[in-house]
Structure formats: C-alpha cells, structure tokens
BAFIPA-755761 format. One line per field, with one value per residue: residue number from 1; residue in one letter; x, y, z of N, C-alpha, C in turn. Coordinates in nm, 3 decimals, decimal comma. Last residue first. Layout:
REM BAFIPA-755761
pos = (NUM ...)
code = (A ...)
n.east = (X ...)
n.north = (Y ...)
n.up = (Z ...)
ca.east = (X ...)
ca.north = (Y ...)
ca.up = (Z ...)
c.east = (X ...)
c.north = (Y ...)
c.up = (Z ...)
//
This chain:
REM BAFIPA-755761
pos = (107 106 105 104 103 102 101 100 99 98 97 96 95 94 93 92 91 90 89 88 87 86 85 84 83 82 81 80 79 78 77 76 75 74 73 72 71 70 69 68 67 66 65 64 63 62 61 60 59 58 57 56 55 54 53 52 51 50 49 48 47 46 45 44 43 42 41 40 39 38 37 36 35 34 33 32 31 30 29 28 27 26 25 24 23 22 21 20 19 18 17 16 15 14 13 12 11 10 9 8 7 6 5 4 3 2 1)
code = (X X X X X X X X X X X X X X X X X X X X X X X X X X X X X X X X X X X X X X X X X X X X X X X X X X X X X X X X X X X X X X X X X X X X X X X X X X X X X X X X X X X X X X X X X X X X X X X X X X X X X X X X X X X)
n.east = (-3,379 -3,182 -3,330 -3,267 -3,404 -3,657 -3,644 -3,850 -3,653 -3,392 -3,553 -3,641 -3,356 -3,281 -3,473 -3,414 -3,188 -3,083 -3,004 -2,733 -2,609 -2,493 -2,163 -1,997 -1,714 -1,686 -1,791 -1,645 -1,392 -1,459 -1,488 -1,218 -1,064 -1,223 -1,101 -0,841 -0,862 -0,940 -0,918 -1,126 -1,435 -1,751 -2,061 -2,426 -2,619 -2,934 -2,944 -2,888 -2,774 -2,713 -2,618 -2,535 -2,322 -2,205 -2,048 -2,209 -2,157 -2,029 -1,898 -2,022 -2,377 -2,547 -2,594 -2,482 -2,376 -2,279 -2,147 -2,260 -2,191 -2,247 -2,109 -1,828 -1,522 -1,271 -1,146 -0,992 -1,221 -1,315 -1,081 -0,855 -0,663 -0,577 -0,482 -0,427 -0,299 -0,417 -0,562 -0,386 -0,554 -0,762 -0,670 -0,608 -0,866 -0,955 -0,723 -0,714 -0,667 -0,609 -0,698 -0,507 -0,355 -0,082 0,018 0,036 0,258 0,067 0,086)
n.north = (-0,284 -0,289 -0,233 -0,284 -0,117 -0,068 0,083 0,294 0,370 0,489 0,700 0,859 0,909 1,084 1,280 1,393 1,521 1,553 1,513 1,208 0,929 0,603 0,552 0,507 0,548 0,829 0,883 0,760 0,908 1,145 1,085 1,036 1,295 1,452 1,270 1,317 1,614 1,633 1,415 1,319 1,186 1,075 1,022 1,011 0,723 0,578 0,323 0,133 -0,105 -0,107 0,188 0,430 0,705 0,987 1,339 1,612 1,905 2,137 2,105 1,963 2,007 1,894 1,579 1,309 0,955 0,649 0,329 0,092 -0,118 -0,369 -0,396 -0,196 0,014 0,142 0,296 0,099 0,028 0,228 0,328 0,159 0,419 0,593 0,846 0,964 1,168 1,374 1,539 1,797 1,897 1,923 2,087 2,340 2,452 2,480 2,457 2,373 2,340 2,015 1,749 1,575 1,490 1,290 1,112 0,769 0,478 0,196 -0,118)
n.up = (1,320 1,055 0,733 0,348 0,123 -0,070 -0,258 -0,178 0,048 -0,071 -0,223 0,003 0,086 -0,083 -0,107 0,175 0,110 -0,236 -0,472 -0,473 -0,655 -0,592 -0,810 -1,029 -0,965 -0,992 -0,749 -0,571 -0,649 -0,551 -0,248 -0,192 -0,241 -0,022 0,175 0,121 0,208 0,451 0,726 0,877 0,771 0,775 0,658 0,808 0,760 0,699 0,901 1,084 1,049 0,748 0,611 0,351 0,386 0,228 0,173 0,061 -0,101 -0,300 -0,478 -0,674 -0,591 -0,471 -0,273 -0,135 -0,236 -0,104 0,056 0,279 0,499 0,415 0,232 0,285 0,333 0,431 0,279 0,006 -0,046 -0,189 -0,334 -0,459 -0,651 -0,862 -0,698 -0,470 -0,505 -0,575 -0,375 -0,412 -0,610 -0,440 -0,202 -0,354 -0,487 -0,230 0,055 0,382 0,695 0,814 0,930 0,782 0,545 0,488 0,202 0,194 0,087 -0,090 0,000)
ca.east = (-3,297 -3,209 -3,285 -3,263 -3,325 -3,648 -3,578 -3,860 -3,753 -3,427 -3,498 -3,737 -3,451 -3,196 -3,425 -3,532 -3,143 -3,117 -2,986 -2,886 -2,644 -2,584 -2,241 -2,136 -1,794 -1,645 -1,888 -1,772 -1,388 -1,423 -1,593 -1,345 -1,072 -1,266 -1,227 -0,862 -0,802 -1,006 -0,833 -1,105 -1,256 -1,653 -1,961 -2,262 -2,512 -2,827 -3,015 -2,891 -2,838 -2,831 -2,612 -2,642 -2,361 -2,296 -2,072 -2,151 -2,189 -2,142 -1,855 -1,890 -2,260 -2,586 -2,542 -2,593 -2,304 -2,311 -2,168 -2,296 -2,189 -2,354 -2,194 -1,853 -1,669 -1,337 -1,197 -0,898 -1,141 -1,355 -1,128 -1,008 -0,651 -0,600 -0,520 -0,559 -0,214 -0,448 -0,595 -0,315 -0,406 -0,810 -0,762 -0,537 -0,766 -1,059 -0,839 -0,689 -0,781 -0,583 -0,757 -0,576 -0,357 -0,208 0,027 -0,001 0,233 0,125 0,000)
ca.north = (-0,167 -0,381 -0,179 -0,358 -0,157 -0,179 -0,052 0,265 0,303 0,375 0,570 0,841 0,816 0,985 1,213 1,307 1,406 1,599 1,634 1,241 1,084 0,673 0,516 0,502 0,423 0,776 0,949 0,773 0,762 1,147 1,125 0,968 1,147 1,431 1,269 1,161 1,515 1,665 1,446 1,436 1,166 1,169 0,965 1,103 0,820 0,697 0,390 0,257 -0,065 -0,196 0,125 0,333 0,589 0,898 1,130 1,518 1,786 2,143 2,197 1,882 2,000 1,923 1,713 1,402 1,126 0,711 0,453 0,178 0,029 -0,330 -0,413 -0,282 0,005 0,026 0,364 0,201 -0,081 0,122 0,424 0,187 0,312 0,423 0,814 0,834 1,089 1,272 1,468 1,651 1,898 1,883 1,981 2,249 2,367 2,364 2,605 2,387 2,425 2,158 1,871 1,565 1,623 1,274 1,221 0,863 0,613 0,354 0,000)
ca.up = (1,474 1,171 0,820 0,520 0,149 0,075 -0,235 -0,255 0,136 0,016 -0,295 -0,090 0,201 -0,031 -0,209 0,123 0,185 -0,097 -0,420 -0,438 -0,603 -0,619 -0,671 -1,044 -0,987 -1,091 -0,875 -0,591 -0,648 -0,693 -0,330 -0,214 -0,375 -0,191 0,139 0,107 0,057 0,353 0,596 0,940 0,739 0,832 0,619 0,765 0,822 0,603 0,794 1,139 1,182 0,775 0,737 0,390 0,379 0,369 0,160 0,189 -0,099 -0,211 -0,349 -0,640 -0,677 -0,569 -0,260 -0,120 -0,256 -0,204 0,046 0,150 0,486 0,527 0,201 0,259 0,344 0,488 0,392 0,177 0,056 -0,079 -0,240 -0,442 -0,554 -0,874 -0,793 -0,430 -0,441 -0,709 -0,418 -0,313 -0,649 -0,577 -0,218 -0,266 -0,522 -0,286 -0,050 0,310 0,614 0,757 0,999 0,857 0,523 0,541 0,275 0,154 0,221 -0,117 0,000)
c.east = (-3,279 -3,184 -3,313 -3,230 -3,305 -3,548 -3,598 -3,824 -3,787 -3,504 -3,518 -3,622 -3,559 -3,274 -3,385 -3,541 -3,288 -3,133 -3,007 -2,844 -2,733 -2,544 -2,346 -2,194 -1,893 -1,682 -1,827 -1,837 -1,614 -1,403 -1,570 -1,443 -1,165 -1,195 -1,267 -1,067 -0,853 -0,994 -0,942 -0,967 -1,235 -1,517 -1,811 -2,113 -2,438 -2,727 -2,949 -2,958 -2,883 -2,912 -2,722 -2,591 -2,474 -2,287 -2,157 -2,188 -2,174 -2,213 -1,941 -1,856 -2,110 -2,483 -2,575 -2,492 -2,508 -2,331 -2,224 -2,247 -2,161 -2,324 -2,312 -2,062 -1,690 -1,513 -1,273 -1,006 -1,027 -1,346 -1,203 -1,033 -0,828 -0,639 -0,490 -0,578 -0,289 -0,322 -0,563 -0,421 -0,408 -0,684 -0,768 -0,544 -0,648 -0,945 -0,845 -0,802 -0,710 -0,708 -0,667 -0,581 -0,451 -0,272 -0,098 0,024 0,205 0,158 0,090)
c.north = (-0,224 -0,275 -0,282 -0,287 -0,169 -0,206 -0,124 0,113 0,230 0,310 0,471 0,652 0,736 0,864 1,075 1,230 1,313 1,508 1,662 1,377 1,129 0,845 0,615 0,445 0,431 0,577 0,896 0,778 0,698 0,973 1,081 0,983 1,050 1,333 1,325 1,170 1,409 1,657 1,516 1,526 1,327 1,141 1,106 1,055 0,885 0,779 0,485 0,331 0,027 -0,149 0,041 0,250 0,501 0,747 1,080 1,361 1,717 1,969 2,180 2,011 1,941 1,981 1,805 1,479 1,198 0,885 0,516 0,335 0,081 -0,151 -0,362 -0,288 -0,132 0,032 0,246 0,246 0,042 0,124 0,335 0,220 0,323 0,332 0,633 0,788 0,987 1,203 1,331 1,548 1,749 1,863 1,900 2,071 2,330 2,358 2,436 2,483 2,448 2,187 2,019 1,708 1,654 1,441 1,269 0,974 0,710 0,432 0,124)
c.up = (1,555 1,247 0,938 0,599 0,329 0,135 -0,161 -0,279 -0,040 0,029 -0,227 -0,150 0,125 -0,011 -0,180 0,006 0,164 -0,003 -0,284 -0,411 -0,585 -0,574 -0,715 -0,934 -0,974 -1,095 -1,004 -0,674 -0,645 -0,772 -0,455 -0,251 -0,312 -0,289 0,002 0,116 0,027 0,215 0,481 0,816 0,771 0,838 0,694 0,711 0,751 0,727 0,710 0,997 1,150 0,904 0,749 0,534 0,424 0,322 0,295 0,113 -0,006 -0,236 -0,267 -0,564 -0,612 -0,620 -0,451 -0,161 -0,209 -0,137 -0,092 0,124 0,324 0,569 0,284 0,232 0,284 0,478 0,436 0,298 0,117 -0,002 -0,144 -0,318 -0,489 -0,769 -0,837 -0,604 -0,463 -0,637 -0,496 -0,320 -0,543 -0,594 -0,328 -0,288 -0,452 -0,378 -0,114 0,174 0,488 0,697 0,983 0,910 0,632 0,607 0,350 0,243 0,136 0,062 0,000)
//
C-alpha cells in the first residue's frame, strides 16, 4: 500500500484539495476507507462543493460519512462518482430511494 500524505484537519483552498488529491489516484477508495456491504456509500449534494458522503447502514439507515483528511475525502468522493455510486440532491431524495428498495434496516 502507497504512504499517503495525510492532510488531517488543515484548512486547506478547494484547489489544494483537488491537487493533493491525485495521491488516491487508482486506488479503491472502498477498501482504503473500509466500506462494505452493510456500509454503503453514495453522494448528497448538488454540486462537487457542495456535498456530503454517507452511507447506507443496515443498523442505522443513512449516516454522515466523516474523514477528518479533507483530501482523502474528496478522492473519495471522486472515487464515488467515478464508480457510479448513487447521487442524491437531498437528503429526502436519499430516504425516498431507500424506502422505494427496501433496502434492510435492523434496529
């Protein structure tokens, strides 16, 4: 596995961000942030500045997705939108699909 540069809790500018980004280039974003089947992730938001990752949760339903690195979170995102995870403008959007699927909630 690559040592990446770990840009944890700077304030960095959006091209900052977008430049130290392409450290994550090829690598699946997934399996580096440990998701899997029972944590889904996919994109709220209505543009690439204005957006949050979440994830589906069998327990729990649509959570916040939180990486205190603001790099490694937009190449996740950009890893997102480049494997055709879902997008949603809003968070009812979100929920609307969900329930639509049925997708499994255990409380």
């Amino acid at each position: 596995m690559p040592n990446f540069i770990s840009y944890a809790n700077q304030n960095l500018s959006t091209e900052q961000i977008s430049h130290y980004s392409h450290q994550y280039a090829d690598i699946d974003m997934w399996q580096l942030t440990g998701q899997n089947e029972d944590y889904f992730p996919f994109v709220i938001g209505e543009d690439s500045t204005h957006y949050r990752i979440v994830y589906w949760s069998k327990k729990h339903g649509i959570i916040n997705y939180h990486d205190v690195d603001p790099v490694r979170y937009h190449a996740f995102l950009l890893w997102l939108l480049d494997n055709i995870h879902p997008v949603f403008s809003n968070q009812q959007q979100a929920e609307d699909f969900a329930k639509a699927r049925d997708w499994p909630r255990v409380d």
